[in-house]
N, C-alpha and C positions, 0 to 999 in steps of 0.2 A: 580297456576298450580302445582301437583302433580308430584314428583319427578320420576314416572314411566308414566307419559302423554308423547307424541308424540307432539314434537314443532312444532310448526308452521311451516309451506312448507310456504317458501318463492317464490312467483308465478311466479317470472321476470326469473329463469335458467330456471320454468319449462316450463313457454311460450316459453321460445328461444328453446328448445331443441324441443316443438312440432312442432314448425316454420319447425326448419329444417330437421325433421321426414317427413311432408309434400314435401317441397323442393326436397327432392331426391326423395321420388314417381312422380313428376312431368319431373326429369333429377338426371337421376345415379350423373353429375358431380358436381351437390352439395354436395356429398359426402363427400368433404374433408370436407366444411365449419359446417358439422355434427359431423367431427372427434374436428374439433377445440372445436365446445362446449362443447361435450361430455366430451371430458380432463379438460376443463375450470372449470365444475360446478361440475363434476363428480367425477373425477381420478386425479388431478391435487393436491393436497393437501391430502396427505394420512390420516391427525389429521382429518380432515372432513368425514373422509368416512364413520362415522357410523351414521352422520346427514347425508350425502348424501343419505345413502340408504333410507331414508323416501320418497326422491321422484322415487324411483323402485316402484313402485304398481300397482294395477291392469289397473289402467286408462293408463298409459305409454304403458306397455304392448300393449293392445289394441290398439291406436294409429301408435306402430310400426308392428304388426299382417296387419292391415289396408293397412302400407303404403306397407310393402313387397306383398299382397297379391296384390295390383293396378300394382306392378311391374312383379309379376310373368304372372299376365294375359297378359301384354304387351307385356313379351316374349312369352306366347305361342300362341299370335297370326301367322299366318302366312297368306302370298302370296296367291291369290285362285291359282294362277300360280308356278308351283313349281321353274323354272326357274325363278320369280323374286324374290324369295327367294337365290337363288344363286347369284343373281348379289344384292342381296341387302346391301351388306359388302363392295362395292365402290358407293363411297358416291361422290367424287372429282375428279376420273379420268374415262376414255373411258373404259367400259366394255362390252363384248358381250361374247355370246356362239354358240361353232361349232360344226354342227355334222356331224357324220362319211361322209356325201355324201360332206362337203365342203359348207353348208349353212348355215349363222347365223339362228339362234333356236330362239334367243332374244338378246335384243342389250338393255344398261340402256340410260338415258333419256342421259349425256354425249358423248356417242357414236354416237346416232342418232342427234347430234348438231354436234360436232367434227368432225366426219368421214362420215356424211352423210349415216349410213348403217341400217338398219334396220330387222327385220323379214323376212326372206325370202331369201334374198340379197345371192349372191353367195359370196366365199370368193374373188374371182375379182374383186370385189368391191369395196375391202379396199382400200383407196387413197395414196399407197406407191409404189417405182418405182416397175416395174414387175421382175427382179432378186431377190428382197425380198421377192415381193409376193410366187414365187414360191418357195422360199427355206422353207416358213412359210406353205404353205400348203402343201411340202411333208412332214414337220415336224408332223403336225398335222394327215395326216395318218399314219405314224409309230406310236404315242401316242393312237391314236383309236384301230391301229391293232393289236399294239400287248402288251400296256400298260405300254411299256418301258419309262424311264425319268420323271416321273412322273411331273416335274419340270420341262422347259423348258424358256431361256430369252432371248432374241435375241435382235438386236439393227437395227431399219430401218429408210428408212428416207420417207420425205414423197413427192409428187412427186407433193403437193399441197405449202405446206411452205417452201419446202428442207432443212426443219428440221430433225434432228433426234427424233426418236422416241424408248422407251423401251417398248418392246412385251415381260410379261412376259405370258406362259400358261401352265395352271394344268389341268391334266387329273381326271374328275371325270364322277359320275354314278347315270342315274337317276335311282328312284325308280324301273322301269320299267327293270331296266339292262341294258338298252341303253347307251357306253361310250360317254361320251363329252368331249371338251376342253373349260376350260373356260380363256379368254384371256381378259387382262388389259394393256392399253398403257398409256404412259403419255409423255409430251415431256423432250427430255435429255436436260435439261437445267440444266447448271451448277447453282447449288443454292448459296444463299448471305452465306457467311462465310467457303464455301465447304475445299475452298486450304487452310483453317488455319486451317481445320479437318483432312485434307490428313496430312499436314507438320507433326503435331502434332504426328498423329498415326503413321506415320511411319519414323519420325524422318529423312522427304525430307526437302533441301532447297527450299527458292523459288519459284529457276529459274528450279528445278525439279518437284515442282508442275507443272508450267507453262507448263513443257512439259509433263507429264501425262494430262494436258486438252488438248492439240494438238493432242497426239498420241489416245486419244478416241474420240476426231474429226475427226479420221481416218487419217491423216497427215503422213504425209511418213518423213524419217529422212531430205530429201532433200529439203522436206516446210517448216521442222520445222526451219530448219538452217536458211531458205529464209527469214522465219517471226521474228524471232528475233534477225535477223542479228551476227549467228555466224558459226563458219566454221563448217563441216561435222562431221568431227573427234571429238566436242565439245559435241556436240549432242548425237554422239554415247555413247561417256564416260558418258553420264549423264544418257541417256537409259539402260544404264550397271547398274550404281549405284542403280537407281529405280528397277531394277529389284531384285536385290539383297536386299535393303531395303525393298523392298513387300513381299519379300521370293515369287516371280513367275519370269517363266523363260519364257514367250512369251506375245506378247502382245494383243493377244486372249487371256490370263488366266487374265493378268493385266486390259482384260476391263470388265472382267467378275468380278473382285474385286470390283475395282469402280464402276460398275453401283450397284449393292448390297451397298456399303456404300452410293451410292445416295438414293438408298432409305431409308436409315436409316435419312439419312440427310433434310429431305423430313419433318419427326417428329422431329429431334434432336435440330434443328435451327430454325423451325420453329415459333413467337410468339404466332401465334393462329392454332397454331399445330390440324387438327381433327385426327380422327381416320385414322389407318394405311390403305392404300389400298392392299395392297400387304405385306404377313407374311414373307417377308422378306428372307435372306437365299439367297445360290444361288443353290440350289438341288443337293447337292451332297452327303445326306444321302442315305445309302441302304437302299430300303423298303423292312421289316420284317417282319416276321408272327407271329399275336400273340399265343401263344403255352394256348391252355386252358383245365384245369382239375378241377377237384371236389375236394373240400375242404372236411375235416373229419367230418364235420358238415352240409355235402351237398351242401355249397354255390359253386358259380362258382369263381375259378380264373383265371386269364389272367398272361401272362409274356413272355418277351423279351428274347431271346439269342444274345446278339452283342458279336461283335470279331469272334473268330474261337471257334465254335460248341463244336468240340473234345479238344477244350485246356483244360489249368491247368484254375480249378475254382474259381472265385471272386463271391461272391455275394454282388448287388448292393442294396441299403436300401437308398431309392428315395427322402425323405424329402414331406411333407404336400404339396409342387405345380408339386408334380409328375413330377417329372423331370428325367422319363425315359431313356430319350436318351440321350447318350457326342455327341461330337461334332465329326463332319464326321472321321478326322484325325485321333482321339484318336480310334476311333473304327477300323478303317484301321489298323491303328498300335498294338491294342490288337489282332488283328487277325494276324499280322505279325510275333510278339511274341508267339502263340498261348496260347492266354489266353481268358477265356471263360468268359464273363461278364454274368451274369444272375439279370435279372431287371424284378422280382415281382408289377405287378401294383399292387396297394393299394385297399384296400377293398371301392366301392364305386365308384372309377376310373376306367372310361373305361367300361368295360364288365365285371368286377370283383364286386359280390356281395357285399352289403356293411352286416358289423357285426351286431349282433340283439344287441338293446338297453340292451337284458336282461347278455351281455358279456361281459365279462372285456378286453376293447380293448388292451391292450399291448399284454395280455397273447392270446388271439384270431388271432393278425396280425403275431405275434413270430408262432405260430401255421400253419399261411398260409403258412411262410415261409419254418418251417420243410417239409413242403406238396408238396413246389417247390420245394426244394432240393431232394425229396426222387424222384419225377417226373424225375428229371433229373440225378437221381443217384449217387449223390454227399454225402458223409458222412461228409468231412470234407472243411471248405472252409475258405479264407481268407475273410472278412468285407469288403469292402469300402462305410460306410456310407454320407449322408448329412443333416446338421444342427443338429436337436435332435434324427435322428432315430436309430442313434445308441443303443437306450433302447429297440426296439425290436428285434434286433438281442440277445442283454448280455442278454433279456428273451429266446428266445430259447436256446441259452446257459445254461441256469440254467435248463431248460425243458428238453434239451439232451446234457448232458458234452460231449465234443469233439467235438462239432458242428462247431467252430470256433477254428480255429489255431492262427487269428494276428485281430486285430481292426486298422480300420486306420477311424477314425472320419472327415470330411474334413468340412473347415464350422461348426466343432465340436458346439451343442450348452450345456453348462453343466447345473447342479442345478442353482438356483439364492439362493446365498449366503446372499444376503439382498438386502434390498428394492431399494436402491442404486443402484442396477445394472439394478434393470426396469428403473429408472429414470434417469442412462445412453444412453438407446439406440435410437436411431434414431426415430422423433415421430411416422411412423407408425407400430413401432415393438411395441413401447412402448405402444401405442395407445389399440392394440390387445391385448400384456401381462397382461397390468393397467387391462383392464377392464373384462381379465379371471380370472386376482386376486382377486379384490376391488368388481365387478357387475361381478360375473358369468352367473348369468339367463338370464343377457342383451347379453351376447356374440352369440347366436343363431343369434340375429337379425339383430347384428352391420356385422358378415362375411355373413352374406346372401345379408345383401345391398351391401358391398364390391365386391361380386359376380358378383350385375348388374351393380357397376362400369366398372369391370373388362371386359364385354360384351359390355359394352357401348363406352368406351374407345378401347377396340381392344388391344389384350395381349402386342403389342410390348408398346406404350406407357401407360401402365396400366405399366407394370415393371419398365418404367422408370419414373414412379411416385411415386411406391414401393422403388428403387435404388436414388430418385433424391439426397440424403445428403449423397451419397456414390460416390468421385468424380470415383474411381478404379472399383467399379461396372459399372459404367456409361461406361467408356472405355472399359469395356470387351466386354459388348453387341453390341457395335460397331464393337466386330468382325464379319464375316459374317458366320461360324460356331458354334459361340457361339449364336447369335440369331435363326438362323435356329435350332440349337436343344430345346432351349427353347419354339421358336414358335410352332413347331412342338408336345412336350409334352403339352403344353395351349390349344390346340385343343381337347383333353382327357379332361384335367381339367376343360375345362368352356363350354365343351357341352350342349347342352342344355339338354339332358338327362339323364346328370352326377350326381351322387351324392354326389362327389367330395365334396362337400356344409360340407353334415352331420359331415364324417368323420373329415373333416378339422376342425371342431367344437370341435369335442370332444377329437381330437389329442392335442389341446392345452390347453381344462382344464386337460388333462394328465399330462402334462409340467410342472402346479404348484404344483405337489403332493409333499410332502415333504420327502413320500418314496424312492424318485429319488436316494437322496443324497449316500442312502443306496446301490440303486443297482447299484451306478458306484463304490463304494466303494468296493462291490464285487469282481469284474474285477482284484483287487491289485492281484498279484503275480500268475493270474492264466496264462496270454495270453500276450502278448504283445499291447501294447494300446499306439496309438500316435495320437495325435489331430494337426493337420494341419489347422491354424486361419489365417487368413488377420490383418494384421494391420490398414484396414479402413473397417472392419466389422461393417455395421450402429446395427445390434443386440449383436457383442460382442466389446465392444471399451477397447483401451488397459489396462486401470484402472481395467477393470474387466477382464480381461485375467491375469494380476499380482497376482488378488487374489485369480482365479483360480491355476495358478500355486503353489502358500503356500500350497492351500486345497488338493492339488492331487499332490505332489511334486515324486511320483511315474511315472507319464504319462509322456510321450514323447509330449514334445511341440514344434512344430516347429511352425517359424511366418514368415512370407509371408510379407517385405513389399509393399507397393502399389498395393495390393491387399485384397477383401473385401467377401463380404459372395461368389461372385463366382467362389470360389480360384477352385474348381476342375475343372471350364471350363477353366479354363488360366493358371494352374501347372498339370495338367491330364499326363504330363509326368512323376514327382515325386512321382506321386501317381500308376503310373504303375511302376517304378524304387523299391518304397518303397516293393509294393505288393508282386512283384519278390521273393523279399527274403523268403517270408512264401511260397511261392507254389509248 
């Protein structure tokens, strides 16, 4: 053989790898066992990678084209029925829909077993005592008439089991303009492992778990004593304590917690955990308008104003899973302070044009951003970015000097210094990195199937599959304002008309440019620059946070223990404390 021939392709990676090319067109959730091989044969051994690349060819290719293309037509199938389309995301629990006169619209195959209700049925129907019912159908004409609470959870019992039951329902819109509510039960049973999840999060003993499950059994201080034989006055102290460890002060707020971590707990504990029924949250974001204008280059953008309108301005730089929105409190509170968040969706995301192939995306999205800030009249603003986006903010800073006063990086992601720091991170950071480094042209394929995981799985556990070797990530999302704004941004992102896909693509062969290094280097001595990191960061772990700090002994590093890439939903204080000072 000829010292410039093409060795031999060894055929056993390449069969496994079509295997499981196949496999996920048949079910997203082989997914992972695709990430395994992919690393295995592929990216796993970096001295291999330039025999590796002999099996990238065209045959591969096609193969993956094939399986993504079986999966896009699957998703754009739809319902002949538009409303079985809506109820088609409960898979496991009682789902139906109400319209304005008070009659189920459509009821899923669960419902019509469970609750007996079907098409037509009035809402009197529902088989729960009649003071719920009623308090459940004046809800539901406030939600029709005037579109308020978009989010509503209530807790009933049923007048069949005398069970309790959770009634959570969302206001939505058919095609037609017609408002509905779409409502999801399930029954309130305390799940296997629940009180060593409560204890845990909120640092309850117990015999104070014990009485959070009485006191959401509806239990009066006077049963509770009765049932586990202690006096009045014992109980109360404890109901005190809980309150104060919950941080809620009644216990209508207290059951509106727990019922929200039950459904978190629903996925969390679960061993054959399916897809979420219910996106979680307990509705207590404000619903916002998106503000939309024309980019310089005619595309359309979209963006958020959270906090207060007229405050002092922050501009927010979202991170590749569009994470839009903080968490209810933090936005309450930015508006208390009056500080004005402004949250740019991404080109791609949402209703915001995605960039032409034929642009240089940093310099393009830096560009959007000048676009939002002059919309909203702002010259000069403080940063608060996530993960790597801080590089198109320091572009429009080079594009308009003064644009930026302070950088506050959260979730900071920097250059990779060496190879070492990909084979650092958690496998499906690394999984994603490896293979925009090592197989770029394969990365289109490997995040479009990730995609139909992400849809197939249902965002809350899709993230905590993203999160699972982050034990500090895992407990955040457990919060119920940290989920709901996550949930809530996942909706944009993995629409089905999003193109969310492309961008997300091309953001991360951005990431390995080597030009990076350069333009955070820039940043020395112009602006103030501080990176705020988790110390169980599954994509920055602390080895590579040390050798970051040598390289940029300039930045302001703060570390966050027990806490991990979602350090802004669970330090969003520090990060308004921090901001304070530049505005």
């Amino acid at each position: 053989m000829s010292s410039d021939s093409v060795p031999e392709r060894d055929p056993q990676p390449y069969d496994d790898l079509i295997g499981r090319v196949y496999d996920v067109a048949l079910n997203p959730e082989r997914y992972i066992e695709l990430r395994d091989t992919w690393e295995k044969h592929f990216i796993s051994d970096r001295t291999r990678s330039a025999a590796n690349m002999q099996l990238i060819n065209p045959d591969i290719f096609s193969h993956f084209e094939r399986a993504i293309d079986v999966l896009d037509k699957l998703d754009s199938i739809k319902p002949q029925n538009p409303t079985q389309e809506l109820l088609a995301q409960f898979e496991n629990v009682s789902a139906f829909i109400l319209t304005g006169q008070q009659k189920v619209m459509a009821a899923n195959t669960a419902a019509r077993q469970n609750l007996g209700i079907d098409s037509g049925c009035s809402i009197k129907a529902l088989p729960i005592f009649e003071e719920d019912r009623a308090e459940l159908s004046r809800q539901v004409a406030r939600m029709i008439r005037s579109g308020a609470a978009p989010v509503s959870i209530f807790r009933v019992r049923s007048n069949v089991s005398n069970r309790y039951m959770i009634v959570q329902m969302r206001r939505a819109q058919l095609e037609s303009g017609e408002p509905i509510v779409i409502a999801a039960t399930s029954d309130l049973r305390w799940p296997d492992g629940f009180k060593t999840l409560l204890k845990e999060a909120f640092d309850l003993s117990t015999a104070e778990a014990e009485v959070v499950r009485l006191l959401i059994e509806c239990c009066s201080v006077k049963e509770i004593a009765q049932t586990r034989g202690r006096s009045v006055d014992t109980v109360r102290a404890q109901v005190k304590a809980i309150f104060s460890k919950t941080e809620t002060t009644s216990q209508v707020e207290l059951v509106r917690l727990v019922l929200s971590m039950m459904d978190m707990a629903a996925i969390t504990l679960a061993t054959d955990a399916k897809p979420a029924a219910l996106d979680g949250g307990d509705g207590t974001l404000e619903a916002l308008p998106y503000n939309a204008i024309t980019a310089d280059d005619g595309r359309r953008l979209e963006y958020l104003v959270l906090g207060d309108p007229k405050g002092k301005p922050i501009l927010f730089v979202t991170s590749e899973y569009g994470c839009f929105r903080w968490p209810a409190s933090a936005e309450r509170e930015a508006k208390r302070r009056g500080i004005k968040i402004i949250s740019p969706m991404r080109a791609g995301y949402g209703n915001s044009d995605l960039v032409s192939q034929r642009d240089d995306l940093c310099e393009r999205v830096a560009r959007d951003l000048l676009c939002v800030l002059d919309a909203e009249g702002e010259q000069s603003v403080t940063v608060v970015s996530l993960v790597d986006d801080h590089m198109y903010a320091t572009m429009a800073e080079k594009l308009r000097p003064g644009t930026m006063n302070a950088l506050i990086a959260t979730a900071g992601g920097l250059p990779f210094l060496s190879e070492d720091q990909v084979d650092r991170m958690d496998k499906w950071f690394r999984f994603v990195q490896a293979t925009a480094r090592l197989t770029p042209n394969m990365l289109p394929y490997i995040i479009k199937m990730g995609y139909h995981l992400a849809r197939r799985l249902g965002p809350h556990r899709f993230f905590q599959t993203i999160y699972s070797d982050s034990a500090a990530d895992m407990k955040t999302l457990q919060e119920p304002e940290v989920l709901e704004a996550m949930l809530t941004c996942s909706e944009v992102l993995l629409a089905q008309k999003s193109k969310a896909v492309d961008t997300f693509v091309r953001q991360t062969v951005l990431e390995q440019q080597p030009w990076l290094l350069d333009h955070v280097r820039w940043l020395k001595d112009r602006m103030p620059v501080h990176f705020l990191l988790g110390l169980e960061d599954p994509a920055m772990p602390v080895e590579s946070i040390a050798e970051h700090q040598l390289a940029f002994e300039w930045i302001d590093f703060r570390l966050y223990p027990e806490t991990g890439q979602l350090l802004l939903f669970k330090h969003w204080r520090d990060v308004l404390d921090l901001a304070e000072d530049y505005l």
